[in-house]
C-alpha positions as CSV (number, residue, x, y, z in Angstrom):
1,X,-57.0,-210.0,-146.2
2,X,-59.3,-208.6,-143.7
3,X,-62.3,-210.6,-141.8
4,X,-64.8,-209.3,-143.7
5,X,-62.8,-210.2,-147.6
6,X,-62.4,-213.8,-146.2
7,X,-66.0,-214.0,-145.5
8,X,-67.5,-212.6,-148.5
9,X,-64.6,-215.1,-150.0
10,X,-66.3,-217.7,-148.3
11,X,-69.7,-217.1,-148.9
12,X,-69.2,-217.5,-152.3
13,X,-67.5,-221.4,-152.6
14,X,-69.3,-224.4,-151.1
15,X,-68.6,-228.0,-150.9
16,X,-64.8,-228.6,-151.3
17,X,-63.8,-225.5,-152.2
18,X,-65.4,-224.3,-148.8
19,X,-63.4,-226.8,-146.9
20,X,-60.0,-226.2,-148.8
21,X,-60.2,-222.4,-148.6
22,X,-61.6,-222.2,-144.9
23,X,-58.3,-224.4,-143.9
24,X,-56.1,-222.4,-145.6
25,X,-57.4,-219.1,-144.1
26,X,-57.6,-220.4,-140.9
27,X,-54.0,-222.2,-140.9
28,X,-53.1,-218.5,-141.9
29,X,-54.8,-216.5,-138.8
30,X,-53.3,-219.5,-136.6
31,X,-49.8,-219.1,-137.8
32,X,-50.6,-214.6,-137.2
33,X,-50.8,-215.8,-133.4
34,X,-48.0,-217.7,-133.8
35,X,-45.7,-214.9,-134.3
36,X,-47.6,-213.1,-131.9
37,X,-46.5,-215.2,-129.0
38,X,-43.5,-215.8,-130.2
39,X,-42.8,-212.1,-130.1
40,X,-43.6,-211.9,-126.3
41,X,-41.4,-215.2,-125.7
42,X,-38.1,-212.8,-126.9
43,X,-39.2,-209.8,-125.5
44,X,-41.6,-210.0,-122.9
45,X,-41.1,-210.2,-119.0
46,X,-44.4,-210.9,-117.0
47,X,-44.1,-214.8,-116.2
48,X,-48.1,-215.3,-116.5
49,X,-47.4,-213.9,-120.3
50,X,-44.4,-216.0,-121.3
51,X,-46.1,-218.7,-119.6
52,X,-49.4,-218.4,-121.4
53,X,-47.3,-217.8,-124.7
54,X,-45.8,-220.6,-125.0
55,X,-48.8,-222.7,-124.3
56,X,-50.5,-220.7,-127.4
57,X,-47.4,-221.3,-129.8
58,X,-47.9,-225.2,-128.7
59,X,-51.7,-224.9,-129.4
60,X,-51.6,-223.5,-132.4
61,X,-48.9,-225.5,-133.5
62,X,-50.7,-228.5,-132.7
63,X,-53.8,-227.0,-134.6
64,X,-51.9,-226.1,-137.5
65,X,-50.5,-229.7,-137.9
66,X,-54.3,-231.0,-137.8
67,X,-55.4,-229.1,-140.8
68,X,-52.2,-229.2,-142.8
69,X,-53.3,-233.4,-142.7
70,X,-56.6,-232.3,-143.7
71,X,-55.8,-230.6,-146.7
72,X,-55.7,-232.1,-150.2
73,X,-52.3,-231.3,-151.3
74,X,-51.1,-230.0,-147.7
75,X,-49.5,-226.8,-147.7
């Protein structure tokens, strides 16, 4: 789903609805740089970028954990 999709998605629910879809969409984009940083953890090189990818997989991880709890059902 592109940016703009998940905001006119958005735009459209309020209250719960609001909550439970932004966490879901934003659990989503967190796991996308995830993979992203995994992917320069088994091929990348540069210290300074295997460095600074590991610190977002642990970020995001940690992020992703917060609003997994916050969800209704959890995911």
């Amino acid at each position: 789903m592109s940016q703009e999709e998940a905001m006119a998605e958005l735009e459209s629910l309020s209250g719960a609805e609001f909550d439970q879809r932004f966490l879901e969409l934003m659990i989503a984009h967190h796991r996308g740089a995830v993979d992203m940083a995994q992917a320069e953890l088994d091929g990348g090189e540069n210290p300074q970028g295997l460095e600074l990818a590991q610190k977002i997989i642990d970020d995001q991880q940690a992020e992703i954990t917060e609003m997994e709890e916050l969800l209704p059902q959890g995911l």
